[in-house]
C-alpha positions as CSV (number, residue, x, y, z in Angstrom):
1,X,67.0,26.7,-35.5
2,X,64.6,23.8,-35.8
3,X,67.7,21.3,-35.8
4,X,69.0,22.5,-32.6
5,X,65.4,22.6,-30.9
6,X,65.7,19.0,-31.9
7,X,68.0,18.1,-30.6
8,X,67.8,19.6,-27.5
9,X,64.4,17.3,-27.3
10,X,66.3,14.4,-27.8
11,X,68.8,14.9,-25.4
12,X,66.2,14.8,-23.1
13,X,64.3,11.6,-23.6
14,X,68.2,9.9,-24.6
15,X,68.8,8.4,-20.9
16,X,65.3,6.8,-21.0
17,X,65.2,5.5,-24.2
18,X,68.7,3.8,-23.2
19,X,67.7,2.4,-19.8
20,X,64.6,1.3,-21.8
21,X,66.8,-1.6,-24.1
22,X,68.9,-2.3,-21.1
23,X,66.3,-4.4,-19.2
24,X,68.2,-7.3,-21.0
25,X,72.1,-7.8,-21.4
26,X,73.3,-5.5,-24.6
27,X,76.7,-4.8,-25.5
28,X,76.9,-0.9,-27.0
29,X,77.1,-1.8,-30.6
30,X,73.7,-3.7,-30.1
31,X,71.7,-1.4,-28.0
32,X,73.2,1.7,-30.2
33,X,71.9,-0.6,-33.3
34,X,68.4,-1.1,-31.4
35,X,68.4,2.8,-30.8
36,X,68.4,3.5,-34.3
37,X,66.0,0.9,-35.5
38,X,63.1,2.1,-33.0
39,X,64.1,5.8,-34.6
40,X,66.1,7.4,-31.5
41,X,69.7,7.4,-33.6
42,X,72.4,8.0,-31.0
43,X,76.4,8.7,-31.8
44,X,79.0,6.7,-30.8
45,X,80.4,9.9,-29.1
46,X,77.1,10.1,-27.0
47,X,76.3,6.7,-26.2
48,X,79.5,4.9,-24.8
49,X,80.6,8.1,-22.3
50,X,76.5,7.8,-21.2
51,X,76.5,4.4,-20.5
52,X,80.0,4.6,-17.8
53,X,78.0,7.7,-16.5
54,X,74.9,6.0,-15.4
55,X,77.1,2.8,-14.6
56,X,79.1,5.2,-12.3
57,X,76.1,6.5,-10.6
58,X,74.8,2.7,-10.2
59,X,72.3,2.8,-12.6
60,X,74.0,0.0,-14.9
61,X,75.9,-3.1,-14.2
62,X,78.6,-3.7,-17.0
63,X,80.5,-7.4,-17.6
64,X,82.5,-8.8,-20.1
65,X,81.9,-11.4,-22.2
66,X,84.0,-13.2,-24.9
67,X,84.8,-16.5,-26.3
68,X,85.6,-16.2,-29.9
69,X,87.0,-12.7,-31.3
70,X,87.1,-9.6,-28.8
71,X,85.5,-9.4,-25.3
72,X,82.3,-6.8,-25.3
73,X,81.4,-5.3,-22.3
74,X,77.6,-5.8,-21.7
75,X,75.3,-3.7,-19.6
76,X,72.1,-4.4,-17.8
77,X,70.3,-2.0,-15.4
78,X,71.0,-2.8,-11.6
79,X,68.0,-2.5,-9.2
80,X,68.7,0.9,-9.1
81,X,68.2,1.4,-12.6
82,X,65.3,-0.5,-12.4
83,X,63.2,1.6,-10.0
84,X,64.7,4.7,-11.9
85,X,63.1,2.9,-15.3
86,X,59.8,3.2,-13.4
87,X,60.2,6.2,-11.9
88,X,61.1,8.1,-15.6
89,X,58.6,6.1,-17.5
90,X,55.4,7.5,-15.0
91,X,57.1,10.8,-15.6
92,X,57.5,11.0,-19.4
93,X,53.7,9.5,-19.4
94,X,52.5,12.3,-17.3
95,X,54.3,14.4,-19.4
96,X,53.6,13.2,-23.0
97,X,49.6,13.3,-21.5
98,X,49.9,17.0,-20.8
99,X,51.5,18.0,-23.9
100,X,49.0,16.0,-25.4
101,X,46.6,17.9,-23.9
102,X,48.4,21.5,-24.3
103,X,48.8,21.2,-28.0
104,X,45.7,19.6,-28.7
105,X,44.3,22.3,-26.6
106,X,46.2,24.8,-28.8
107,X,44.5,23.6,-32.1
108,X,41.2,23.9,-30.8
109,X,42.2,27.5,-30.5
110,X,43.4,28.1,-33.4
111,X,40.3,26.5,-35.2
């Protein structure tokens, strides 16, 4: 149960931690790598349909580069992505502040 609960959290922060890394060029291999590093691992299976999502919707700008060995599609947010950076990063603050204060709240209780 605990696994699933999981992972149901981090499907919820996964877009933001993405648009996050993609204020610079990354290709997926790279930004998937800098996922796991800052400890937000991310499938192959969930990352590469996310990122043609949100670079659907306009949220990403995608262009390939390639000059020795295979071309690699690299992704950067748009100005759209951008704003919608800013506008989930005040509202995960706000958020991480209130459940701050709820379960800090909740030990005081229990205490």
């Amino acid at each position: 149960m605990h696994d699933k609960l999981e992972l149901e959290l981090r499907r919820g922060v996964v877009v933001l931690a993405v648009l996050s890394r993609l204020r610079t060029l990354r290709y997926g291999y790279e930004l998937r790598q800098s996922l796991i590093a800052a400890g937000m691992p991310i499938e192959e299976g969930t990352l590469y349909p996310l990122l043609r999502r949100l670079e659907s919707q306009g949220v990403l700008t995608s262009e390939w580069h390639g000059t020795q060995g295979p071309s690699r599609r690299y992704y950067v947010l748009s100005e759209a992505g951008a704003d919608l950076l800013a506008r989930l990063t005040a509202t995960w603050h706000g958020m991480t502040k209130a459940m701050g204060d709820i379960l800090d709240e909740g030990q005081s209780d229990d205490t």
